[in-house]
C-alpha positions as CSV (number, residue, x, y, z in Angstrom):
1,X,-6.4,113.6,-38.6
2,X,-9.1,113.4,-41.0
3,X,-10.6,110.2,-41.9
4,X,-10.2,109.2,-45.9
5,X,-13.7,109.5,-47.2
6,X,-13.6,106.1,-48.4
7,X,-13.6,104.7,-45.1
8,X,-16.4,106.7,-43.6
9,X,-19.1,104.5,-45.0
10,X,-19.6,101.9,-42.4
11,X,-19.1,98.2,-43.7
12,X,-22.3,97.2,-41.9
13,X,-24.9,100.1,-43.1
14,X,-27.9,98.5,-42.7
15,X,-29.9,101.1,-45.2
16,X,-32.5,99.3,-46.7
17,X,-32.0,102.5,-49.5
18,X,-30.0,100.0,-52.4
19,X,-32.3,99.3,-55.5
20,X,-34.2,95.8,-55.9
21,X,-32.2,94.8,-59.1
22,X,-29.1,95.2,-57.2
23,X,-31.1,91.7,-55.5
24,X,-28.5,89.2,-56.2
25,X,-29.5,86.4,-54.3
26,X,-32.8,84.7,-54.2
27,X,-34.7,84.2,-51.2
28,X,-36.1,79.8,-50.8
29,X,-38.0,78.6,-48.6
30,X,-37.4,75.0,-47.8
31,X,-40.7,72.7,-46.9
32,X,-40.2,69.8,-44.5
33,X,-42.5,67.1,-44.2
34,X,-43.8,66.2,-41.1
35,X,-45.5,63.2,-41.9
36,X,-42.6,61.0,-40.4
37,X,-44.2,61.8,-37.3
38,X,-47.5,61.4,-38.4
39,X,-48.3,65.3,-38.5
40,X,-50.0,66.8,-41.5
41,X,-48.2,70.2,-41.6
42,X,-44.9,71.1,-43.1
43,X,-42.4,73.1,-41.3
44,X,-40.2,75.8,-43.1
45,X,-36.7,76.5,-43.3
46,X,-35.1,79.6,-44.9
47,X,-31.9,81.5,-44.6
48,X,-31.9,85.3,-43.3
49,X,-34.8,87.5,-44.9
50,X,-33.4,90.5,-46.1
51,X,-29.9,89.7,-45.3
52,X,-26.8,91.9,-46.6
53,X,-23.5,90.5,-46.3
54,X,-21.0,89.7,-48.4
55,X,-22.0,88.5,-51.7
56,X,-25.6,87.8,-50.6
57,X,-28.1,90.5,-51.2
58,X,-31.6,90.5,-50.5
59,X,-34.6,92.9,-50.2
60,X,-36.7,92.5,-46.9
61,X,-39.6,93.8,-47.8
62,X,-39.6,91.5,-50.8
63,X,-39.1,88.6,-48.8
64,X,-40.9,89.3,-45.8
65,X,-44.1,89.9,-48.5
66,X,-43.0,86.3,-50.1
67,X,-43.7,84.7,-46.2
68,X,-46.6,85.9,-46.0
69,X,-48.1,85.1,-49.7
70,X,-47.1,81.6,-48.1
71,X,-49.1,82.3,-45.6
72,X,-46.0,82.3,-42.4
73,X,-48.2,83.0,-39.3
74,X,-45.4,81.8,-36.4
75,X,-41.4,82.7,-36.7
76,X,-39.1,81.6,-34.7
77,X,-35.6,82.9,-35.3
78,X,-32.0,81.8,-34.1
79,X,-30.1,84.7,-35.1
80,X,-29.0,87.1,-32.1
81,X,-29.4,90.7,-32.4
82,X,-25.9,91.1,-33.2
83,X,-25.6,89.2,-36.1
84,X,-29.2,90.9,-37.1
85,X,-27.3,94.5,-37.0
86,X,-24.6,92.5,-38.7
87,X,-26.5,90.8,-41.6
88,X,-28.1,94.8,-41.7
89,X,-31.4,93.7,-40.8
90,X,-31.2,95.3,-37.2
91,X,-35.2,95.6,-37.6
92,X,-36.2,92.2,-38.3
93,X,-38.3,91.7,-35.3
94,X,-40.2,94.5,-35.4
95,X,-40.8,94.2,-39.4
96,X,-42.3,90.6,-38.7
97,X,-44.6,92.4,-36.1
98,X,-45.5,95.1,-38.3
99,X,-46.6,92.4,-40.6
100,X,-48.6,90.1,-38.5
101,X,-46.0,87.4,-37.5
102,X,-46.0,86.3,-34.2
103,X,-42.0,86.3,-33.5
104,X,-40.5,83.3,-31.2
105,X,-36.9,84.9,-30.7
106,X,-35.0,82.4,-29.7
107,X,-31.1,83.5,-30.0
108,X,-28.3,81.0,-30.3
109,X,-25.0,82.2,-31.4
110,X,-23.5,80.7,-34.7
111,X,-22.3,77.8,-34.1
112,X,-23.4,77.3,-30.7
113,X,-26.3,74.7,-29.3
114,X,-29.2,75.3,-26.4
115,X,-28.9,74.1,-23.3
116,X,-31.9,71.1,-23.0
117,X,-33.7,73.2,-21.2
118,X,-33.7,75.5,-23.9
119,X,-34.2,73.0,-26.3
120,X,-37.2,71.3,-25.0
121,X,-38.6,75.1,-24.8
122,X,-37.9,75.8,-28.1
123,X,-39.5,72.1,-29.3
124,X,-42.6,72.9,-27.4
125,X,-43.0,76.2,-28.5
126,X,-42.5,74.6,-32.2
127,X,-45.6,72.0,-31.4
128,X,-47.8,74.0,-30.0
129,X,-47.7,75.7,-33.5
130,X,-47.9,72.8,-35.3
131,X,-50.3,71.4,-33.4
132,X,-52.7,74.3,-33.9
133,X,-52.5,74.0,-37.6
134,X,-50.3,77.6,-37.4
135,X,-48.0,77.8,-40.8
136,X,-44.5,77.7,-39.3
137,X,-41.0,78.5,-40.1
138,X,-37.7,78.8,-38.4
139,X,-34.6,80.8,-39.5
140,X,-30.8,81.3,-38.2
141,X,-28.6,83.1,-40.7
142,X,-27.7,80.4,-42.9
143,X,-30.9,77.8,-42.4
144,X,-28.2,75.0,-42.2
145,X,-26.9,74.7,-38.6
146,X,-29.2,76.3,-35.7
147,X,-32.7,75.8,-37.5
148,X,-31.9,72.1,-39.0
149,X,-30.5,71.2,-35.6
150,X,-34.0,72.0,-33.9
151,X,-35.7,70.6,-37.2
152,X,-33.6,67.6,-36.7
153,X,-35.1,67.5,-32.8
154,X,-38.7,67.9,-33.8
155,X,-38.5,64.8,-36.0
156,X,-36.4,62.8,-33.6
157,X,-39.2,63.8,-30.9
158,X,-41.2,61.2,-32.2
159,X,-40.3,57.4,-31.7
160,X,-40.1,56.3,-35.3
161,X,-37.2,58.9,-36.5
162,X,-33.7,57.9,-35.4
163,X,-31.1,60.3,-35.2
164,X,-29.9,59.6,-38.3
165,X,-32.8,59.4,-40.5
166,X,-33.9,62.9,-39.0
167,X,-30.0,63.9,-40.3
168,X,-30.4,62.7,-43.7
169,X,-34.1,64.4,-44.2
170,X,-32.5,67.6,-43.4
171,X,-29.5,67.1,-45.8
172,X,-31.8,65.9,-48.3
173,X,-34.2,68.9,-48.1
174,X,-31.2,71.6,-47.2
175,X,-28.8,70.4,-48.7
176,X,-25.0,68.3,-47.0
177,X,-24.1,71.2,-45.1
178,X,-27.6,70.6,-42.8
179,X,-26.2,70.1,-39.4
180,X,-22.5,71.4,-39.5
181,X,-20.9,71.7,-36.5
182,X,-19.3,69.0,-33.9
183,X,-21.8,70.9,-31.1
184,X,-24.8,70.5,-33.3
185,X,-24.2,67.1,-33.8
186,X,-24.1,65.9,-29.9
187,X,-26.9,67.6,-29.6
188,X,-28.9,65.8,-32.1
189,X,-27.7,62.6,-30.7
190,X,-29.0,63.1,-27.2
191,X,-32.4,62.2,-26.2
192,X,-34.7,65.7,-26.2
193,X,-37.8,63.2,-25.6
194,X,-36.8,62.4,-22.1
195,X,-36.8,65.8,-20.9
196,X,-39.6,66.7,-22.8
197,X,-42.3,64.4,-21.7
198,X,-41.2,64.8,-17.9
């Protein structure tokens, strides 16, 4: 039986081929102030460079070029590979390489929290960073869930951020779908500092 030739294409081609003005979607980075815990860098938070699913359509190289006329050094990204192949930006790791990022893969499926282990791995990854002035910015698909969480964790690191003034920083600057699932909340409510300085 021969397949239809409409249904040859598959619904995850992840050619990087479509034209620039078919861009749809506009790639923001979003700049959190650190200052609550008396740091003088800014973290960013962004949705999926280059990501094309759905309705959302996005160029790459365009915004891979945009990071670095921000001057991104550090990356450290949520998505697993499969929803990179998913998102068609199977690549993504190797692009930020080719460009002079230094990746921090750390993958967490949608929806899904670290262990604290992994958190308090991922946080002091984040600080070292930060704390050697490197521009910095995390990413999961959506920037709302995975990369506010551990947003949300950096801030609460400190003593003077409760867990719910590191929530409503992150909803202010992302938006009120910043931390969406039931998983992600626990998470944010448990004490990452206690593990951390051990």
């Amino acid at each position: 039986m021969k397949v239809p030739s409409t249904m040859q294409t598959s619904e995850f081609d992840s050619s990087d081929e479509e034209p620039v003005e078919n861009e749809q979607t506009p790639f923001q980075v979003s700049w959190l102030p650190l200052s609550l815990v008396n740091c003088s860098q800014f973290l960013g938070l962004c949705s999926l460079p280059g990501c094309k699913f759905k309705d959302v359509r996005r160029n790459l190289q365009k915004d891979v070029e945009e990071l670095k006329n921000y001057g991104i050094q550090d990356i450290f990204v949520f998505c697993t590979r499969g929803e990179l192949s998913k998102y068609r930006v199977p690549n993504l790791l190797d692009f930020y390489q080719q460009h002079g990022i230094i990746i921090h893969h750390h993958p967490i499926p949608d929806g899904d929290t670290p262990d604290i282990d992994r958190c308090c791995g991922i946080l002091q990854e984040l600080a070292v960073c930060l704390e050697n002035n490197r521009k910095t910015l995390i990413h999961c698909y959506g920037g709302l869930g995975r990369s506010c969480l551990a947003a949300c964790l950096l801030l609460y690191l400190s003593d003077t951020v409760s867990p719910q003034q590191a929530i409503d920083s992150l909803r202010d600057l992302r938006g009120s779908g910043a931390i969406q699932t039931i998983k992600e909340r626990r998470q944010e409510n448990c004490n990452p500092g206690e593990a951390y300085y051990i």
